[in-house]
C-alpha positions in Angstrom: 188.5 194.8 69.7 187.1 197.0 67.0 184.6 196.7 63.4 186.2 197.6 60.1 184.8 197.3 56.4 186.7 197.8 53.4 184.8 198.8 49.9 185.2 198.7 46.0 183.2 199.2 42.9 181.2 202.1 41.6 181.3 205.3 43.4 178.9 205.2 46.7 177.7 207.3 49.3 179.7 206.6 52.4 175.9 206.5 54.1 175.4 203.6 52.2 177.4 202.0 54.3 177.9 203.6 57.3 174.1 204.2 58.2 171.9 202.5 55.6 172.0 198.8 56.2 170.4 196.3 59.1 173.5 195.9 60.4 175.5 198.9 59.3 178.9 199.8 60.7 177.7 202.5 62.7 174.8 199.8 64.1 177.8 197.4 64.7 179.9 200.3 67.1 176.8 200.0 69.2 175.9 196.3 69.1 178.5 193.9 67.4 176.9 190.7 66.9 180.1 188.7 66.2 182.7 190.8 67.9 185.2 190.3 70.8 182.7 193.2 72.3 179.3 194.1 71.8 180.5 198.2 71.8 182.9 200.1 69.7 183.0 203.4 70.9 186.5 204.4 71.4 186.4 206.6 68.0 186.1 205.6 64.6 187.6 206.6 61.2 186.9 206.6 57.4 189.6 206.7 54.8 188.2 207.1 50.7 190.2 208.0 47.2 188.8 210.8 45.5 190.2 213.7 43.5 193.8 213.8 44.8 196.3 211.0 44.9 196.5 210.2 48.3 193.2 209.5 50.5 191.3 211.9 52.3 190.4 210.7 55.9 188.0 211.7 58.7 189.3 210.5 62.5 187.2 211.0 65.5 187.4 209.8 69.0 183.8 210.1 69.3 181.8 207.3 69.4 180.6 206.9 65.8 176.8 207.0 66.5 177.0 210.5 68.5 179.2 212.1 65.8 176.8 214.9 63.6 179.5 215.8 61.7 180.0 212.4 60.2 175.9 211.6 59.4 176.5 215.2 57.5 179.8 213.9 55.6 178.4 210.6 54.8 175.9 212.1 53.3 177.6 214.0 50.2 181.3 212.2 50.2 180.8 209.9 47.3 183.9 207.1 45.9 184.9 203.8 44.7 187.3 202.7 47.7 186.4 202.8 50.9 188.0 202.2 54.4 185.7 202.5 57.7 187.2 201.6 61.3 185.1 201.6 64.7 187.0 201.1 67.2 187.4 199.3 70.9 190.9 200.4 72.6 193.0 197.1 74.5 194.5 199.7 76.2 195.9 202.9 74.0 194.5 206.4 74.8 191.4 207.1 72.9 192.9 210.0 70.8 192.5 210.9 67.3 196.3 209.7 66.3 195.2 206.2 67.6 192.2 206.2 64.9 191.8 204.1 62.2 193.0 203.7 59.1 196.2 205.1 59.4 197.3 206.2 56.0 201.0 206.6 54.8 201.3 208.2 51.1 198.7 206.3 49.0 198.5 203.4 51.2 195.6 202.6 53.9 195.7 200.4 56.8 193.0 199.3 59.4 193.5 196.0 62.1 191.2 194.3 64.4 193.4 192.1 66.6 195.6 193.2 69.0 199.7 192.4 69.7 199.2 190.8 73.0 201.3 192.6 76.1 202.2 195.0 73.5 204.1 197.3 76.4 206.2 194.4 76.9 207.7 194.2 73.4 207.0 198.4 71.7 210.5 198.9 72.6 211.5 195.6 70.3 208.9 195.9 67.7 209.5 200.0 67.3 213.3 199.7 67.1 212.7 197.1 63.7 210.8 199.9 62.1 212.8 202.0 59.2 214.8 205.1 61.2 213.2 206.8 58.1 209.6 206.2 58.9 209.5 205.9 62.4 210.1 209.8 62.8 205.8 209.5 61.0 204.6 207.6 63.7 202.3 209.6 65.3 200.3 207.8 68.2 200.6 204.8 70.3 198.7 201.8 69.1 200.1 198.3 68.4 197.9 198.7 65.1 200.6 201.7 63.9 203.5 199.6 65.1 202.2 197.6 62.9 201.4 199.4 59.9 204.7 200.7 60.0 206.6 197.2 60.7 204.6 196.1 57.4 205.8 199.4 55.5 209.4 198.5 56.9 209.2 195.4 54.8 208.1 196.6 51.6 204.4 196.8 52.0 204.2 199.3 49.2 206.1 197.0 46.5 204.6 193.5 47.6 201.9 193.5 50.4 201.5 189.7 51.5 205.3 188.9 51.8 205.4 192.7 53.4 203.0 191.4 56.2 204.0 188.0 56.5 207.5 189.2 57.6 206.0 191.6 60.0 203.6 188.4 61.6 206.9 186.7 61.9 208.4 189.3 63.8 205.9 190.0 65.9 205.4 186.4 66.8 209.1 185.8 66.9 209.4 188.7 69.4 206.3 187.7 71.6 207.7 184.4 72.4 211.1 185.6 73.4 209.4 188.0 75.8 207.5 184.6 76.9 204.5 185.4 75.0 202.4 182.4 73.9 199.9 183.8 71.7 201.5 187.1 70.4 199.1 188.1 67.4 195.2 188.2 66.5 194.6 190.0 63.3 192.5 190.9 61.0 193.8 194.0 58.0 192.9 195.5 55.6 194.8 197.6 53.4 194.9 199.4 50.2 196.7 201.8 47.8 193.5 202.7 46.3 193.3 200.3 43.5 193.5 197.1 45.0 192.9 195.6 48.8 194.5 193.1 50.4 192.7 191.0 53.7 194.2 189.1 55.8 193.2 186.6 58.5 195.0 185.6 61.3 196.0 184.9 64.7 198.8 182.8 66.7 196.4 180.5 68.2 194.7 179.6 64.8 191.2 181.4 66.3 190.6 184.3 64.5 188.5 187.7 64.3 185.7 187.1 61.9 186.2 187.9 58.2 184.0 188.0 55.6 183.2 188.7 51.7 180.5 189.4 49.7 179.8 187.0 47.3 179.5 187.8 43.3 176.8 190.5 42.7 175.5 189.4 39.5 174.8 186.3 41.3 172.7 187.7 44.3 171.1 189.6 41.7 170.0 186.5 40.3 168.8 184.8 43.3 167.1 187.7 44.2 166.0 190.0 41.4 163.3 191.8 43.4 166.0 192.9 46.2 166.0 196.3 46.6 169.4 197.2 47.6 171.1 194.7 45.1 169.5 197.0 42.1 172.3 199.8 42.5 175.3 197.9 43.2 177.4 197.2 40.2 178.7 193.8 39.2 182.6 195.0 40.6 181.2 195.8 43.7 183.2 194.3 46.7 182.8 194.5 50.7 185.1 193.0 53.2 183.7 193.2 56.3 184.0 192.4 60.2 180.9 190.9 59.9 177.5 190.9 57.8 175.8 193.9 56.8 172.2 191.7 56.7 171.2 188.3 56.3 170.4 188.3 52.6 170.9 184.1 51.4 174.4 183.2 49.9 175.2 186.8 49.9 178.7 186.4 52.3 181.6 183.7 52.5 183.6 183.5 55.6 187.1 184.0 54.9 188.9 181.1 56.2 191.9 180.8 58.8 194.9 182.1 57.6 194.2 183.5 54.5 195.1 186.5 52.6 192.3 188.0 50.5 193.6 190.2 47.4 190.0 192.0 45.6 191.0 193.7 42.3 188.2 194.4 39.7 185.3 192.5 42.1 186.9 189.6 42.4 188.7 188.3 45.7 191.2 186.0 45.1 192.3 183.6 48.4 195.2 182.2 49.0 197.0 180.9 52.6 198.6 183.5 54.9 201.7 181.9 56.7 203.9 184.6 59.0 208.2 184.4 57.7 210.3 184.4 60.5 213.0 186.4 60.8 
């Protein structure tokens, strides 16, 4: 499947993520300790809000640890939101187009999950997607579908209901195509001032999902922690899975759960799909 990790708070160096920690992204494209795979090499992509109003991105099909020109950007692009995708292909052309996030106006999106015999239900799924956005999709993954499905719905006026209509479609269209278990998810998106998580899948047995917990509190557990002395009290990372194994410092995000983080806080509440 693929890594992702999704950042708030005060501006950071995307190396501070990508590179700097035990068990960094760019560590966890190489060696995933709780992933489907152990490898993520099918390409990578980082999304971040900076000067203009929609987010700048950087798509590679390179595997992320062999890409020089990604060690260089990480090393000078600086923000306060943060998307970052590694990724394992079930099947879709490693290509830059089938990179995450995928990014539509303001609006970020990166999934870990796959539709299962997606080939089997595009046609379905593609056909429910606005005839005035599906003219923007531009590759071939059921992540885009997806995205766009989502979008379809209202994603940009009110995310959960927006993706729990596009779960119950999915779903919906999986088992009339005699699908059993049609969807394992985990997303992220954003429009750059807050994100919304989600965990999911058909079968009740998700990808793994995490959240830091508060930072004033690590800092007070461990005031002699190095890497807790920069981070500011707003600062929020959903991840795939752990960046170390600092005490107390993540919660597992429980089955079927939406995750909305505003102001470095993450607010929880259950994710159920709306049939169509």
């Amino acid at each position: 499947m693929c890594r992702w990790l999704a950042y708030s708070g005060s501006p950071i160096l995307l190396e501070d993520l990508l590179f700097k920690p035990d068990n960094s992204l760019v560590v966890q494209s190489k060696h995933s300790r709780l992933g489907a795979e152990s490898v993520n090499g099918d390409g990578f992509g980082i999304g971040w809000y900076g000067a203009r109003g929609a987010p700048g991105r950087y798509r590679s099909t390179e595997p992320a640890w062999n890409d020089l020109n990604l060690r260089e950007l990480s090393a000078q692009v600086l923000s306060d939101r943060i998307f970052a995708h590694v990724r394992a292909t079930t099947g879709s052309p490693v290509q830059q187009t089938n990179c995450h996030p995928f990014r539509h106006g303001r609006w970020l999106w990166m999934h870990n999950g796959g539709i299962a015999e997606f080939p089997a239900v595009k046609r379905d799924l593609a056909m429910a997607v606005d005839p005035a956005l599906f003219p923007l999709v531009q590759g071939s993954t059921d992540s885009e579908c997806f995205f766009y499905l989502a979008l379809t719905y209202g994603l940009e006026y009110d995310p959960l209901t927006a993706v729990a209509r596009a779960v119950g479609l999915i779903e919906e269209t999986g088992q009339r195509h005699g699908v059993a278990s049609p969807l394992q998810m985990t997303v992220a998106t954003t429009d750059g001032e807050s994100t919304w998580a989600f965990r999911y899948s058909s079968v009740g047995d998700s990808r793994t999902l995490f959240h830091n917990t508060e930072i004033a509190t690590l800092k007070a557990q461990h005031p002699d922690h190095p890497v807790l002395h920069d981070l500011s009290e707003d600062t929020m990372v959903v991840v795939s899975e752990p960046f170390g194994d600092l005490a107390g410092a993540w919660r597992e995000i429980p089955e079927s759960t939406c995750v909305v983080v505003r102001g470095g806080r993450a607010e929880e509440s259950a994710f159920r799909p709306i049939p169509p």
